[in-house]
N, C-alpha and C positions, 0 to 999 in steps of 0.2 A: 250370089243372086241378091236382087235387092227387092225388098216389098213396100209397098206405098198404103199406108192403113187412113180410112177417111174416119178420124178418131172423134168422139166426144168425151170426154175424162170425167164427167160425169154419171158415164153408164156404164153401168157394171158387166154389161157383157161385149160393148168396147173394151173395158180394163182386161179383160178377161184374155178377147184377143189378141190386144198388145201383148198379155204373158206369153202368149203361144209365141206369136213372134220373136220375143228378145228371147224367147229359150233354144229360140231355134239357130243351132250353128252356123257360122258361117253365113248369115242373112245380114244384109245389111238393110234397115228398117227407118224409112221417113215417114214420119208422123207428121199428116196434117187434119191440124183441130177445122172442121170443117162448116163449123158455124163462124170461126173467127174467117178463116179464108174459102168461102163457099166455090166448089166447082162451079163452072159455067153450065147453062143447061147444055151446051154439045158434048161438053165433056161428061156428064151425066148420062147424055143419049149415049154415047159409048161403051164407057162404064156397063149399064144397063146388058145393051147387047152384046158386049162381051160375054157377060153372066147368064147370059141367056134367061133375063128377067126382062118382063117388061116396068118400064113405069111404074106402073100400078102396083106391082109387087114386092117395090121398092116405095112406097108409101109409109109414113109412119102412121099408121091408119088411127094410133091412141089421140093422136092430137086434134084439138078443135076443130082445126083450119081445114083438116082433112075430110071431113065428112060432105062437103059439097062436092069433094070430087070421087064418092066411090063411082060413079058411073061418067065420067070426064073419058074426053080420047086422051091417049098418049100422048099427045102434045100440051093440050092441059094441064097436064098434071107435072109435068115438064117443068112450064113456064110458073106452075105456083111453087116446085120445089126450089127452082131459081130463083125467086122472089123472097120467098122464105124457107130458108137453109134446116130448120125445126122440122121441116117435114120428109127429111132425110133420114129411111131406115138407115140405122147404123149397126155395127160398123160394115166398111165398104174397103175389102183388101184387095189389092193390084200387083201381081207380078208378072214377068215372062210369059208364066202359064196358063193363065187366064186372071180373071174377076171371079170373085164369092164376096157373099155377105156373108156374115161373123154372126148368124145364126145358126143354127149354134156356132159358137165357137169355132168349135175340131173341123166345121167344114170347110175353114181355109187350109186346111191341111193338105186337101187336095190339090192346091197349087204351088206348094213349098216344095 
């Protein structure tokens, strides 16, 4: 099986994630640093509803940038995440079995 982690190596509960991953047998695991190479916002909108998150709940709500749009529609928030990649809760893991975020951690476990 292979899993796709939207990583930042700067955060510790990305790093975290990736451990789960590379510990995980038999996974085979692409890492993209996703400030370097930002999803497109469709693929975001995807992502998203695959996880059955909206947007907004994929917000990094600590960041500056963010606070104009606690009350923005889904598209909004969309097109600021696409514009500026920093406001991408991280991490964002993909396999076969669905989308999780990598909050905690152990919750991509339910897609492995």
């Amino acid at each position: 099986m292979k899993a796709t982690i939207w990583h930042n190596p700067r955060c510790s509960k990305s790093r975290e994630t990736l451990a789960i991953l590379n510990g995980t047998a038999g996974l085979e695991v692409e890492v993209i640093e996703y400030l370097k190479h930002p999803p497109t916002r469709e693929r975001l909108a995807d992502l998203y509803a695959r996880a059955g998150l909206s947007p907004r709940d994929g917000l990094r709500r600590g960041e500056a940038a963010a606070k104009p749009l606690t009350d923005a529609s889904d598209d909004t928030v969309l097109d600021a995440m696409a514009a500026d990649p920093i406001l991408i809760e991280r991490p964002l893991v993909e396999t076969d079995k669905g989308v999780r975020l990598g909050r905690p951690p152990q919750a991509v476990c339910e897609i492995l």
